[in-house]
N, C-alpha and C positions, 0 to 999 in steps of 0.2 A: 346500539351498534348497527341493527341493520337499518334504522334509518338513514344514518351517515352511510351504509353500504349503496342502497337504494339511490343517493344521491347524490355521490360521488361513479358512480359505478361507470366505468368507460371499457369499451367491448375491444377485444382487440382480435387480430387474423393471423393468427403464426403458422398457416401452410402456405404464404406466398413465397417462402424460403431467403425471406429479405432479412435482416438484423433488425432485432425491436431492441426497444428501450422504455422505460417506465419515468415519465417525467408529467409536470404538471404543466399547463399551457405556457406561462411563463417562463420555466425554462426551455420548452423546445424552441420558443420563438428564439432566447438568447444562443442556445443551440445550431440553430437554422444560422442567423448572423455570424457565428462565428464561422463555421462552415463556407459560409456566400462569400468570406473574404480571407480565408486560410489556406494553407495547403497541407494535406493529407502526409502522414507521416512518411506514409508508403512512397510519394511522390520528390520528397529530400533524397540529396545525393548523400546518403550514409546509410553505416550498415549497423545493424542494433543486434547485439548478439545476445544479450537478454537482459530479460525486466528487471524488475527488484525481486531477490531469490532473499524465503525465508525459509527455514526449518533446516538449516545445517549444523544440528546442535552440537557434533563433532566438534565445532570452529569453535565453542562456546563452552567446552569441559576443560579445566586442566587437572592437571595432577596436583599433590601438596605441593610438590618440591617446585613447581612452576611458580602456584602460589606464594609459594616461601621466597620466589627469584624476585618476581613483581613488586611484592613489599619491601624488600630489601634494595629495588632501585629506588622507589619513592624519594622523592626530594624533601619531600617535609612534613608536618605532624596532620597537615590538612589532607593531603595528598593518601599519603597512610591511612589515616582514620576513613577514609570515606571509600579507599580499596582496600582495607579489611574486609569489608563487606562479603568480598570474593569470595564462594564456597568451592572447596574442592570436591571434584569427583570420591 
């Protein structure tokens, strides 16, 4: 392991207060290109009110009787079977 440490090892300066990134040559170069000919998201005329949000596990508990709703809209035996699955709070 510290052979491969020794000679892979690339130094890097995190008080120039710039944004680092951890890539291999080959992608900064692909990197860089994409950059040379893109535009920064910041720079679109739109407004981005937020990323992909996980951990709202509220959104993701039901009750039985919710449970019991959902199975009982299913249209079919496939549908059914594979939303049984569903565990109630």
């Amino acid at each position: 392991m510290s052979d491969y440490v020794q000679t892979h090892i690339n130094m890097a300066n995190f008080d120039d207060g710039k944004a680092w990134i951890i890539l291999s040559e080959v992608e900064k170069s692909i990197k860089a290109k994409i950059e040379a000919v893109g535009k920064p998201l910041k720079d679109w005329d739109i407004q981005i009110n937020y990323g992909i949000k996980t951990g709202y596990n509220d959104a993701f508990v039901i009750t039985g009787e919710k449970r019991d709703e959902i199975l009982a809209n299913c249209t079919n035996d496939y549908e059914r079977t594979k939303t049984a699955v569903i565990a109630a709070d």
